[in-house]
C-alpha positions in Angstrom: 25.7 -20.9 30.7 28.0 -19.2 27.9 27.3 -21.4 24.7 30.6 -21.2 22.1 31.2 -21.8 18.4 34.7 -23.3 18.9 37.1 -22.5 15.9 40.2 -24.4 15.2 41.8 -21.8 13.2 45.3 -23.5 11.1 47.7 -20.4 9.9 50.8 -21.1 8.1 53.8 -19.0 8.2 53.1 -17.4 11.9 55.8 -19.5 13.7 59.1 -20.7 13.4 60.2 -23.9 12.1 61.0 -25.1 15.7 57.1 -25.4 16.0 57.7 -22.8 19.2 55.0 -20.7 20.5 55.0 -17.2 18.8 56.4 -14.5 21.5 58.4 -11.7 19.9 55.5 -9.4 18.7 54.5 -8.2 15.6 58.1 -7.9 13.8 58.3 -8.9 10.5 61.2 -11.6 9.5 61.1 -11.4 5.3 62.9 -15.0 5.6 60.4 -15.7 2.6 59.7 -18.8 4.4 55.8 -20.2 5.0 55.4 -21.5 8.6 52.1 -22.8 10.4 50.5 -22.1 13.3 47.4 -22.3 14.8 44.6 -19.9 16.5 41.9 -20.8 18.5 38.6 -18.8 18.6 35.1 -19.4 20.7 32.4 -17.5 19.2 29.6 -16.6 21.1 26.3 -14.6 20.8 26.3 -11.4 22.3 23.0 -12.2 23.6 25.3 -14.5 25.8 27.0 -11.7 27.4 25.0 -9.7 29.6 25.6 -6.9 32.6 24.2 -7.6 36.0 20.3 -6.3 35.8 20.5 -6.6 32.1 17.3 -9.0 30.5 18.4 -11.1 27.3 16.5 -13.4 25.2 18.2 -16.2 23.0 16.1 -15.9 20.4 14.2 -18.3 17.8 16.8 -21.1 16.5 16.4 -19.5 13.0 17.5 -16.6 14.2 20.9 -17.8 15.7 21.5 -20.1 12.6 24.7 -19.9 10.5 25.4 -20.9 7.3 28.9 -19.2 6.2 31.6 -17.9 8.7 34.2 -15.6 7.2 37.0 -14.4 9.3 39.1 -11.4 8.5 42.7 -10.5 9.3 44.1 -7.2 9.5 47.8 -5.8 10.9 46.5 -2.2 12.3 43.6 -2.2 10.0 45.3 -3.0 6.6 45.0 -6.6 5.4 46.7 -9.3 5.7 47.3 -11.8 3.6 46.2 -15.6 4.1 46.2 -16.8 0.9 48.9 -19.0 -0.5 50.3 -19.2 -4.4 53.0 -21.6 -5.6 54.0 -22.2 -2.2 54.5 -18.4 -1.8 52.9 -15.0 -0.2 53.5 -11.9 -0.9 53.5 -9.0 1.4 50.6 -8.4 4.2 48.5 -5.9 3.0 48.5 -7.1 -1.1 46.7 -10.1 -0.8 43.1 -11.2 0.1 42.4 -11.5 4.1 39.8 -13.2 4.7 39.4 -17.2 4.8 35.7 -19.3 5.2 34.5 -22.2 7.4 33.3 -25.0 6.4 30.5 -26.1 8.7 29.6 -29.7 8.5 27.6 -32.6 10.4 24.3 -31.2 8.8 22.6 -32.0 5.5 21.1 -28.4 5.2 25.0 -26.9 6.0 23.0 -25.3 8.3 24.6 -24.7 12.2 23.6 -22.5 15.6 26.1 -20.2 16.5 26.1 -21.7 20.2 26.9 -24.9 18.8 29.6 -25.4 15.7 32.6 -27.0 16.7 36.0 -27.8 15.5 36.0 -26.1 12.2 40.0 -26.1 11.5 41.1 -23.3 8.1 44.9 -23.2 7.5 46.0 -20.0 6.1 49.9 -18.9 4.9 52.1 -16.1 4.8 55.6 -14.9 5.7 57.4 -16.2 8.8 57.3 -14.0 11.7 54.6 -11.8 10.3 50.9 -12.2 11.9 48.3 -10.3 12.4 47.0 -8.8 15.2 43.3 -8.5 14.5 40.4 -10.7 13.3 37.2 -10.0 12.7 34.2 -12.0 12.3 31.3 -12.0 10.2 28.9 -14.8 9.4 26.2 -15.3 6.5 27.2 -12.8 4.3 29.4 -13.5 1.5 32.8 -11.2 0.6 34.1 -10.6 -2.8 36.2 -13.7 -3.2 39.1 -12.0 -4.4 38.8 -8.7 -2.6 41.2 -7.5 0.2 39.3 -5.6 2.7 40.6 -2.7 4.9 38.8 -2.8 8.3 37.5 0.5 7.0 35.8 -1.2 4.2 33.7 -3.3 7.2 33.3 -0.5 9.0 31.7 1.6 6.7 31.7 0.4 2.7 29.5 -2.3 2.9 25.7 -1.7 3.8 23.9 -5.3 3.6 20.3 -6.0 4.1 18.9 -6.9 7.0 15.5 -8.2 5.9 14.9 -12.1 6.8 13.4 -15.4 5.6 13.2 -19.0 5.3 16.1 -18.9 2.7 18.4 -16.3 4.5 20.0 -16.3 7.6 21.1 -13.4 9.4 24.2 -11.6 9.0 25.8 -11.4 12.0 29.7 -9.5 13.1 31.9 -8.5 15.4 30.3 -6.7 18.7 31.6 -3.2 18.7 32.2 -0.9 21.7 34.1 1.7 23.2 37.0 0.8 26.0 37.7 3.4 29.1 40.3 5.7 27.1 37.7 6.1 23.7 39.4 3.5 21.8 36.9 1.7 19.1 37.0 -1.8 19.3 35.7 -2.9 16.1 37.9 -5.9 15.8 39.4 -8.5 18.4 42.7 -8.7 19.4 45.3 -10.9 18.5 48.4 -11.2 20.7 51.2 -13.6 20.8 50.0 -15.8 22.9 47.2 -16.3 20.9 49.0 -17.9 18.3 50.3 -21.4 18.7 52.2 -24.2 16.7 50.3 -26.9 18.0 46.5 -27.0 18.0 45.8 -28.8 21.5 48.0 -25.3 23.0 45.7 -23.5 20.9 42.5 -24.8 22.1 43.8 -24.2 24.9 44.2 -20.4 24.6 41.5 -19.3 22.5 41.0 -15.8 21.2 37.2 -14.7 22.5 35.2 -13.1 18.9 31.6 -11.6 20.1 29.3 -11.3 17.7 25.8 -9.5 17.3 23.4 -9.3 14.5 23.0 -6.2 11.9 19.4 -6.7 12.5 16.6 -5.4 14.5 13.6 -7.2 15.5 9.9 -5.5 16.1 6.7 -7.1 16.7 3.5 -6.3 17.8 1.5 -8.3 20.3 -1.8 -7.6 23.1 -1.0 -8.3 26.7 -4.0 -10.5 26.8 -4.2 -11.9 23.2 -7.5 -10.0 22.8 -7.3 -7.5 19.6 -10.5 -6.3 20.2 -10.2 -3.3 22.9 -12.5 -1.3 24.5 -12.0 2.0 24.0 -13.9 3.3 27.2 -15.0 6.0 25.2 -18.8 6.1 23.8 -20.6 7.8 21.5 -23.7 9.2 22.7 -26.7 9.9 19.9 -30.4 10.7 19.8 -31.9 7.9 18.2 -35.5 6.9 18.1 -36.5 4.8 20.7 -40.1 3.6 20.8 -41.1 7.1 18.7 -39.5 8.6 21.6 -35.8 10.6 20.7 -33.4 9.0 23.1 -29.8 9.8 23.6 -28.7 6.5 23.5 -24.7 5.5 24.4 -22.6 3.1 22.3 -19.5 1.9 23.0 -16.7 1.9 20.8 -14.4 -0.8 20.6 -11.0 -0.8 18.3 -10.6 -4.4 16.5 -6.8 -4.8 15.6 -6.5 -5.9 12.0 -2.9 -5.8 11.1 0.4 -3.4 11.4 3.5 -2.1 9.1 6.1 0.3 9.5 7.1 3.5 8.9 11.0 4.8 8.2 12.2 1.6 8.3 15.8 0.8 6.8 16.4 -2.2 5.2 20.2 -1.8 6.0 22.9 -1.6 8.5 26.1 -1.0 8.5 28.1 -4.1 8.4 29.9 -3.2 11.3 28.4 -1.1 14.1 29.6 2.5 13.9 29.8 4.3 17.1 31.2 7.7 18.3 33.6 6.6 21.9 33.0 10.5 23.1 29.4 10.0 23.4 28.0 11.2 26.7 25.9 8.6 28.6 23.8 12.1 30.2 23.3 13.4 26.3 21.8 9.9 25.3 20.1 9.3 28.4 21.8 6.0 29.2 24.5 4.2 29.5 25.6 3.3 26.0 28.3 1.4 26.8 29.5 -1.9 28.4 33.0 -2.7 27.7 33.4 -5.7 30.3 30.6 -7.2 28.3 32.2 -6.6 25.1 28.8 -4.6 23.8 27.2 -1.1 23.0 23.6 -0.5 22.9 23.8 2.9 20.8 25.0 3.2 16.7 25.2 5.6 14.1 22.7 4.6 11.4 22.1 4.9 7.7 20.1 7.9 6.6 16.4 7.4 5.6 16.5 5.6 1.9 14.5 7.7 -0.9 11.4 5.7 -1.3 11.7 3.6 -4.4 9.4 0.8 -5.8 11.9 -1.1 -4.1 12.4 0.2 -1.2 9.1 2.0 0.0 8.8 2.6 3.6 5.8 1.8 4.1 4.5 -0.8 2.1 0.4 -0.5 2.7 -1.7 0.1 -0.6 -4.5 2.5 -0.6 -8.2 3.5 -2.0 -9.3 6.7 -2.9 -11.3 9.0 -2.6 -12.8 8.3 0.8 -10.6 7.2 3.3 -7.9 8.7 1.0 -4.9 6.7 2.6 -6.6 3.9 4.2 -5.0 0.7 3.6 -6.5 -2.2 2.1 -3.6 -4.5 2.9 -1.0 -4.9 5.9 1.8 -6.8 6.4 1.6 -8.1 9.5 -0.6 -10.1 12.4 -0.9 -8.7 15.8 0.7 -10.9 18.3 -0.2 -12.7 21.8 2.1 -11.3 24.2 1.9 -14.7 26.3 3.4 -16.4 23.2 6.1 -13.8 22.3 10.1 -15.6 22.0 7.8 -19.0 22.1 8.0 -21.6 19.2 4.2 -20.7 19.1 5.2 -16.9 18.3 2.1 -15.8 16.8 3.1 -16.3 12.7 4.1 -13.6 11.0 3.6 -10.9 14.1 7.6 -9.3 13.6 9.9 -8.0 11.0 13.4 -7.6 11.0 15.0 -4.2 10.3 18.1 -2.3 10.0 19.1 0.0 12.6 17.7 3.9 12.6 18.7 6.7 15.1 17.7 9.1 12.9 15.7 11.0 15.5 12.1 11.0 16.6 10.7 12.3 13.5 12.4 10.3 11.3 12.5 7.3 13.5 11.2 3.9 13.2 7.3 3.8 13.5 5.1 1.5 14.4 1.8 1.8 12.2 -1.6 -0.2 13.3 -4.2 -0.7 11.3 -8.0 -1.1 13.1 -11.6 -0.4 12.9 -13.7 0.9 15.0 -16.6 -1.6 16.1 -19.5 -1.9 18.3 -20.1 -5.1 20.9 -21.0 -6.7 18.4 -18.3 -6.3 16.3 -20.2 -4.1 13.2 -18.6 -1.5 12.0 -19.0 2.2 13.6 -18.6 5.3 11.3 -17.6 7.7 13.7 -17.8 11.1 12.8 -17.1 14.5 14.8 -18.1 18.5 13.9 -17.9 21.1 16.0 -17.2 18.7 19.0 -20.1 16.9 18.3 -20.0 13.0 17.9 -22.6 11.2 14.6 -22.5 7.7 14.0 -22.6 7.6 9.8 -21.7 9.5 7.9 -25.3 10.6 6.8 -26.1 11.5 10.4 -22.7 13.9 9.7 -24.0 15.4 6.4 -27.4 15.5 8.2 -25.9 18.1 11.1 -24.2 20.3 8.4 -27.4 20.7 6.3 -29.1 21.5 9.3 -26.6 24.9 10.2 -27.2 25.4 6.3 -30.8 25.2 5.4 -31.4 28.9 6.2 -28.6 29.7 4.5 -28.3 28.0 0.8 -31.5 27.4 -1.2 -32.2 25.2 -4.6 -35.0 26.7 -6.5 -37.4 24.2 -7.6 -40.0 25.6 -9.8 -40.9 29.1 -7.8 -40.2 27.5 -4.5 -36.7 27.3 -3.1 -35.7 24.9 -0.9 -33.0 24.1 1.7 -30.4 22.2 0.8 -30.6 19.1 2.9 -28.3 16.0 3.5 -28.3 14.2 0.6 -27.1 17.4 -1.0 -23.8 16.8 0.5 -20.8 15.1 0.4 -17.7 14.1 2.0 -14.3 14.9 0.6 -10.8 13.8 1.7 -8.7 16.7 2.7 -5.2 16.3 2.2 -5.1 16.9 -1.8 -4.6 19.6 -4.0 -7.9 20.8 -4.4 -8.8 21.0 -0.9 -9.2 24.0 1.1 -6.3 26.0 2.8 -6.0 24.9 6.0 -8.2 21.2 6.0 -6.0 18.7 7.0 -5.4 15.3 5.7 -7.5 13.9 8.5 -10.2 16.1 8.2 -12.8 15.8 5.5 -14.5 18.7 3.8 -18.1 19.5 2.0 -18.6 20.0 -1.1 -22.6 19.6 -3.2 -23.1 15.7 -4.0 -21.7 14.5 -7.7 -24.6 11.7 -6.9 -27.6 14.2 -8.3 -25.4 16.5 -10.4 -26.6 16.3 -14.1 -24.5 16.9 -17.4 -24.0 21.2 -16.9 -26.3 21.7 -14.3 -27.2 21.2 -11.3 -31.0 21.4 -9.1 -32.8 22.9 -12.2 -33.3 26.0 -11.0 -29.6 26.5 -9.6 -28.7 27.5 -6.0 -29.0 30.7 -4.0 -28.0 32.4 -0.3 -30.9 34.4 1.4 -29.7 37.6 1.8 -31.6 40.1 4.0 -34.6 38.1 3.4 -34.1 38.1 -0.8 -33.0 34.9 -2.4 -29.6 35.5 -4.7 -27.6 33.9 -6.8 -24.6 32.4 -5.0 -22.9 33.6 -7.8 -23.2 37.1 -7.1 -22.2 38.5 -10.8 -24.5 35.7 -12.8 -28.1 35.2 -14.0 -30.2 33.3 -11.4 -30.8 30.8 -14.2 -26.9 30.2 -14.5 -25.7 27.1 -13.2 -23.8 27.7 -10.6 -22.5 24.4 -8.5 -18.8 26.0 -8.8 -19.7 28.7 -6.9 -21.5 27.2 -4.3 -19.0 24.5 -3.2 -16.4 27.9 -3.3 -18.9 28.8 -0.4 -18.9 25.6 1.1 -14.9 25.7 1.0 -14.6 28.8 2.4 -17.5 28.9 5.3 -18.1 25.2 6.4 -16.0 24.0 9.3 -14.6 20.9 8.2 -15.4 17.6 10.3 -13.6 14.0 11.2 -14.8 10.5 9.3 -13.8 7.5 10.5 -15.2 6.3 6.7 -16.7 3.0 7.3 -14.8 2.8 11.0 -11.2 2.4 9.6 -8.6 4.2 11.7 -5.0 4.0 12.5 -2.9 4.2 15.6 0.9 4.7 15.6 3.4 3.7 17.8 7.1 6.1 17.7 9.7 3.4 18.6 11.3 4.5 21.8 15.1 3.5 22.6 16.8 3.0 25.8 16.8 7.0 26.9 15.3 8.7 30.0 14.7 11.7 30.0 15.0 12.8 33.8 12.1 13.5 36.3 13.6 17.0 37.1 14.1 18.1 33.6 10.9 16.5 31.7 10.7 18.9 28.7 14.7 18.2 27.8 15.0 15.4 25.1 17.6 13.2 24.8 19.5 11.4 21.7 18.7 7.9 22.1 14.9 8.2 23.4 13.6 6.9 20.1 15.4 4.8 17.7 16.1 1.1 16.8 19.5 -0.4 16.9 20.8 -3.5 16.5 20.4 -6.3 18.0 17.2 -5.4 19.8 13.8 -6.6 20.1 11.4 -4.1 20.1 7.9 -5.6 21.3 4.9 -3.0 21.3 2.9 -4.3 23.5 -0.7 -3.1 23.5 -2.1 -2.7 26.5 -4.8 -0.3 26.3 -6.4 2.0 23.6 -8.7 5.5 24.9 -8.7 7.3 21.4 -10.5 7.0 17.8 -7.1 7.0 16.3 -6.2 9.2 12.8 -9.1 8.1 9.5 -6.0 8.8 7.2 -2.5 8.0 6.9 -0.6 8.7 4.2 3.0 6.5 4.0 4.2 6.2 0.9 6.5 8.8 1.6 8.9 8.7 4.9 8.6 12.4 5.4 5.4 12.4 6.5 4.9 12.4 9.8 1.5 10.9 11.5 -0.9 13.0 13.3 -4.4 12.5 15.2 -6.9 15.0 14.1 -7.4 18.1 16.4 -10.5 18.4 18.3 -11.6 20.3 21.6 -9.4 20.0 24.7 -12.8 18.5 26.3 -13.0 16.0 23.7 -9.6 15.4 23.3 -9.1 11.5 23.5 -5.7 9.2 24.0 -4.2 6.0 23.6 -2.3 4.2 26.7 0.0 1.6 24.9 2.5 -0.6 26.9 5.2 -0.7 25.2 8.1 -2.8 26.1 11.3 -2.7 24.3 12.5 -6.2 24.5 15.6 -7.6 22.9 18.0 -10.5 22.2 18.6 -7.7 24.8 15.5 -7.0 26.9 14.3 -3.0 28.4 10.4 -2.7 29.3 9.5 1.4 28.5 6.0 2.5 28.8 4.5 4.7 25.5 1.4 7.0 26.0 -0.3 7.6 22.6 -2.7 10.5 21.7 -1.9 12.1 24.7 
């Protein structure tokens, strides 16, 4: 059932002094006489209006509480005055517009949109003028003495969209498209709308829909279980009774935690659309003007990351996993519990809309490690298509390709370089090689036995045709010459994949209401990926079949994620669920690492 915020709204100077109903139009009298009448409004939540086949959700109570409701008047888009001076108004258009409710019956102030009622404001101007649009917008505050153009709502004023236990969310005017392309940002206001007596008022009462500015996302596991088998092992020799076994262990991923990525803590105040938007180019139908609602906007551009305003808001170590956060900022949810008063805590956000594109779309981030059954920690590592567990089992397997190769002279002896001659190095900086990735990790001689200016005392060498020389080709054997040799190891060593004491990330791109079509699977469309408002996006986690990334860097939103590369046979995935659900509901499935 439909749930309304009935508004008893008093204007003076809209009717004649007869107290008759308003019928003549929009035609200006200039009697300089201040009349009254009265407008009746029901505001509902859009999440109240839905299509056949549509899912909804009503959402938390917090989410559908109001503190302020401002209403706005406008004659064709210009203002119009509702203020009153000395008895006196002056002409529509000059004056501020807008008038507040004041809600009541609770000690906090605080209401739910589905159930305010009777909140009467009295506004003035000249007899026979009235407007002929109002516009709704609660808990957010205008410029007291500022007249607003409907332009100004539509695109002037960007507001923040993040939540808490202080704010409430801003909420306006549902905006769509009607059958000939006409953007309805505002609701009409005809002459029968307007009555000189309040009971005839209530009676007719103008219908104001209203969404919120905001998104929701939040994370949660189909089963409430955050640890996941991967169904992936790692097979290693080991030493089993003195005997060297290939031995299987399985992988598991344990969920720790999720942020975002490209998220915009605005929205326009008003929902901005395009009516000549093709439901084929977007992939589905965008609009639903017998519902009053659109499910498609124009958003903000990506903000420059700022203290402030960082998307993504994880803090990092260096130098091994370079990128790996130590913090996150928030829970992985129960699915079972999801739009429940025992929502998991702190399992969503709320953010501003984005249709920005895949690239720079909304992402969801998860942080997890990589575990065995028993829940210790598994440093997975991967060269040449081979799988190690630790990373000294990695160092181990590059020594081995290399212990014919480079030599440390100890005394008159030379020896091969062995494991603990090596370590790991982030790729992804400056000094890396061409070409090494910011997943990858590359080899370079250990800092751990380096001394002050040299190196192995006797310096290192290559075996050339069966002669030991200097690595550096031009210098003394006696030079020291560590520079040279991690050159070599730079330029010759494949580099490999650490999963640095089993931390990992997985990522999620947010995915819209678009389809692309069975018979033309390679052809995107627009609204695939994005977030708009008024949605619930809930990633559901169903199922994980991949190691996931060891680095990702997101202190910058123009990076984009990306799973390291490894052979097509060892190429691994991750099946997520993903179900876009929403004050208006859409289940879409997600394939990751595919």
């Amino acid at each position: 059932m439909k749930k309304y915020l009935f508004l008893a709204i008093a204007l003076l100077g809209l009717a004649s002094c007869a107290k008759d109903d308003l019928a003549d139009g929009n035609k200006p009298i200039h009697s300089g006489e201040v009349e009254e009448s009265y407008i009746a409004i029901n505001l509902a939540a859009s999440e109240n209006t839905r299509a056949e086949g549509d899912k909804y959700i009503e959402g938390a109570e917090a989410e559908r509480a109001v503190k302020t409701a401002h209403f706005f008047f406008f004659k064709d888009g210009a203002p119009f005055p509702v203020n009153v001076t000395n008895n006196t108004v002056t002409s529509p258009g000059g004056t501020i517009n807008h008038l507040s409710a004041s809600l009541s019956g609770s000690t906090s102030g605080m209401k739910n949109v589905s159930d305010i009622k009777d909140v009467v404001l009295l506004i003035s101007n000249y007899k026979g003028e009235f407007p002929n649009q109002i516009v709704a917008v609660l808990n957010w505050n205008p410029e007291p003495t500022q007249a607003y153009y409907l332009s100004e709502l539509e695109t002037a004023v960007n507001i923040a969209t993040k939540y808490d236990s202080t704010d409430y969310f801003v909420m306006s005017n549902a905006v769509y498209a009607t059958t000939d392309k006409k953007i309805m940002n505002a609701t009409p206001l005809t002459a029968d709308n307007i009555k000189t007596d309040k009971d005839a008022a209530l009676a007719a009462p103008v219908n104001i829909y209203v969404e919120r500015v905001a998104a929701k996302v939040t994370v949660t596991t189909a089963n409430g279980n955050t640890k996941i088998d991967l169904n992936k092992p790692v097979s290693t020799n080991q030493l089993v009774g003195g005997v060297n076994t290939l031995v299987e262990t399985k992988v598991y991923a344990q969920l720790l935690g999720w942020e975002l990525h490209n998220d915009i803590p605005k929205s326009y105040l008003l929902k901005q659309i395009n009516p000549n938007w093709e439901d084929a180019a977007l992939g589905f139908a965008w609009n639903d003007h017998l519902w009053y609602r659109s499910y498609w906007a124009t958003s903000l551009l990506l903000p420059t990351p700022s203290p402030e305003e960082e998307s993504f808001k994880m803090s990092y170590t260096t130098p091994l996993p370079a990128g790996f956060a130590t913090e996150y900022g928030f829970a992985i949810g129960n699915n079972a519990k999801f739009g429940t008063a025992d929502e998991t805590s702190k399992s969503f956000t709320y953010v501003g809309e984005n249709t920005n594109g895949k690239d720079q779309g909304t992402k969801v981030i998860l942080k997890a490690k990589l575990v065995n059954e028993d829940g210790d920690a598994l440093e997975i590592a991967s060269w040449y298509g081979n799988k190690y567990i630790g990373e000294k089992d990695l160092r181990t397997a590059v020594a081995n390709t290399l212990k014919y190769t480079l030599f440390y002279k100890s005394g008159d002896n030379y020896v091969g370089i062995e494991p603990d001659d090596l370590m790991c190095v982030a790729g992804g900086t400056a000094d890396a090689p061409d070409g090494v990735k910011a997943n990858e990790v590359y080899f370079q001689l250990s800092d751990t036995k380096q001394g002050v200016g040299e190196y192995r005392d006797g310096g290192w060498y290559k075996l050339v045709d069966g002669e030991y020389k200097p690595v550096a080709a031009d210098s003394n054997p006696d030079v020291y010459s560590v520079d040279a040799t991690n050159n070599y190891l730079k330029t010759y060593v494949q580099p490999g994949i650490l999963y640095k004491n089993g931390e990992t990330f997985y990522y999620v791109d947010i995915k819209h209401l678009g389809k692309r079509l069975p018979s033309a699977p390679d052809t995107a469309v627009i609204a695939e990926y994005g977030v708009v408002r008024n949605h619930i996006y809930n990633i559901i986690i169903n199922s994980i079949g991949g190691y996931g990334s060891p680095i990702y860097i997101g202190n910058s939103n123009l990076i984009t994620p990306e799973y390291p590369q490894v052979p097509e046979a060892e190429e691994s995935f991750v099946s997520a669920q993903v179900k876009i659900l929403s004050w208006r509901l859409v289940d879409q499935l997600v394939d990751i690492q595919k």
